[in-house]
C-alpha positions in Angstrom: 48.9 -8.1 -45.4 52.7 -9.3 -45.7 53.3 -6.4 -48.2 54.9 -9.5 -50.8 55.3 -8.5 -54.4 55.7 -10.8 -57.5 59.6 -10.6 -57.5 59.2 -12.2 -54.2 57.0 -14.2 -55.1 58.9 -15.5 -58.0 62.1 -15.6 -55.7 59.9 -18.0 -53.6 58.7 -20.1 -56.2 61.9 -20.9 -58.1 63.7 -21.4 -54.7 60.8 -24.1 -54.1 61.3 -25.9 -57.1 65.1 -26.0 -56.9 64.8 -27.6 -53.3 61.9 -30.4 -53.5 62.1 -30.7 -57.5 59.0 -31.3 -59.7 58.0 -34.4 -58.5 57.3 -33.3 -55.3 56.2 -29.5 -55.6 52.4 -29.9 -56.8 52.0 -31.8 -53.7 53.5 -29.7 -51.0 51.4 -27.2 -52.9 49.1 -28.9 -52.5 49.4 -30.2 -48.6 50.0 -26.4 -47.9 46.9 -25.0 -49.8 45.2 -27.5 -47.3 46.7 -26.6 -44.1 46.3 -23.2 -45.0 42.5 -23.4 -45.6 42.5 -25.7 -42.2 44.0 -23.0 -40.6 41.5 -19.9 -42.0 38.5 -22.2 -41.3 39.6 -22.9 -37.7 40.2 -19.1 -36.9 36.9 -18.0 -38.2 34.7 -20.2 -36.1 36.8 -18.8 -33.2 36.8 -15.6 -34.3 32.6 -16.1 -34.5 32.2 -18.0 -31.5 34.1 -14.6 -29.2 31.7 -12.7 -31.2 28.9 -14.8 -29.8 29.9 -14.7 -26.4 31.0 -11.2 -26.3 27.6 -10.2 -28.3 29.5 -8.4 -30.8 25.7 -8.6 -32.7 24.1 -6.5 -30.4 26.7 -3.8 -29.7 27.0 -3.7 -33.5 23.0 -2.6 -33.7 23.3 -0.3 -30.7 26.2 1.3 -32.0 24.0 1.6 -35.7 20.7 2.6 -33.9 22.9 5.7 -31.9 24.0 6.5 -35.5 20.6 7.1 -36.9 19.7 8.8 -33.6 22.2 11.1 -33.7 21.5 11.6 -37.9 17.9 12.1 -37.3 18.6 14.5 -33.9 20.9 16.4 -36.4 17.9 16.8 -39.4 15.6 18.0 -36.4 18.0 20.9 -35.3 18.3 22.1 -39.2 14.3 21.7 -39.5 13.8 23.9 -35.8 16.3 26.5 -37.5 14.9 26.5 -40.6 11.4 27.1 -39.3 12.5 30.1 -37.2 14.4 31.3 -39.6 11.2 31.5 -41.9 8.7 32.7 -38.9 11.3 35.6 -38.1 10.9 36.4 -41.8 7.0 36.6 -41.8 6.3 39.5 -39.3 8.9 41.6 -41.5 7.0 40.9 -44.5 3.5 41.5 -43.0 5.1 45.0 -42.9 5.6 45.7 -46.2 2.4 45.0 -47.3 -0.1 48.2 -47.8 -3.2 48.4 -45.1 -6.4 49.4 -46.8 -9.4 49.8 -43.4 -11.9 49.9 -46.6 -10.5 46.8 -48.0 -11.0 44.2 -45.7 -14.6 44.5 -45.1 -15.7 44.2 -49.1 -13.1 41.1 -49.3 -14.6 39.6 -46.5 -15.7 36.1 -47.3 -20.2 35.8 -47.5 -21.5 33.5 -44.4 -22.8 30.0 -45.8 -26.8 29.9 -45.9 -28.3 28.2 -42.9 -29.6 25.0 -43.6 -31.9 25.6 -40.3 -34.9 26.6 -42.7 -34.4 23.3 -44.9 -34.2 21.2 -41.1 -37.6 23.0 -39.7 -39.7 22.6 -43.2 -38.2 18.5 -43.1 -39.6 18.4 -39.3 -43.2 19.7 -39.9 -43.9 17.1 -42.0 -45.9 14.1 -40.8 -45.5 10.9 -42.1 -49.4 9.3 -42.2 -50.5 7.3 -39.6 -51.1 3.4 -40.4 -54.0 1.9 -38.9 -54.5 -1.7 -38.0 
């Protein structure tokens, strides 16, 4: 943040014991480590409290749900182009393949037995009648 590197630092530190001595350094450390924290404290409950009022919150999750709108838009145009990329490939394959007209009536799949015989024979029973 103020771009200060340990030569500076040391600079600083040496000059700060030479002026207030070693008696009185640990607690101007000390006092300044406080107002310091004072001062970070005090700036983050105002920098929460114009977050609050602004509704930072809410224009954060607007700007996060336009994000994974705009993701999930994005995987839908790749899925529409993938899919007509693979049904403009189908009709060219259907023409490749060889047509037999004798073929495709013996591989024709058998019709499933009617259960209507089963049904009538269940019908035509009669269940005895009970007498009082």
């Amino acid at each position: 943040m103020f771009d200060i590197g340990f030569q500076e630092l040391l600079l600083i530190g040496i000059m700060s014991l030479l002026i207030m001595g070693p008696e009185r350094l640990p607690g101007a450390i000390r006092t300044s480590s406080l107002w310091i924290a004072r001062l970070r404290r005090s700036f983050q409950q105002i920098k929460s409290e114009i977050e609050r009022e602004v509704g930072a919150d809410e224009i954060r999750q607007q700007i996060r749900n336009e994000s994974i709108m705009k993701d999930l838009e994005n995987t839908k145009n790749a899925i529409q182009e993938q899919i007509q990329m693979v049904s403009d490939e189908i009709p060219s394959q259907f023409e490749n393949l060889p047509y037999d007209s004798n073929s495709s009536d013996t591989n024709a799949a058998p019709e499933p037995e009617s259960s209507i015989s089963q049904e009538a024979d269940d019908t035509n029973v009669i269940a005895p009648e009970s007498k009082p």
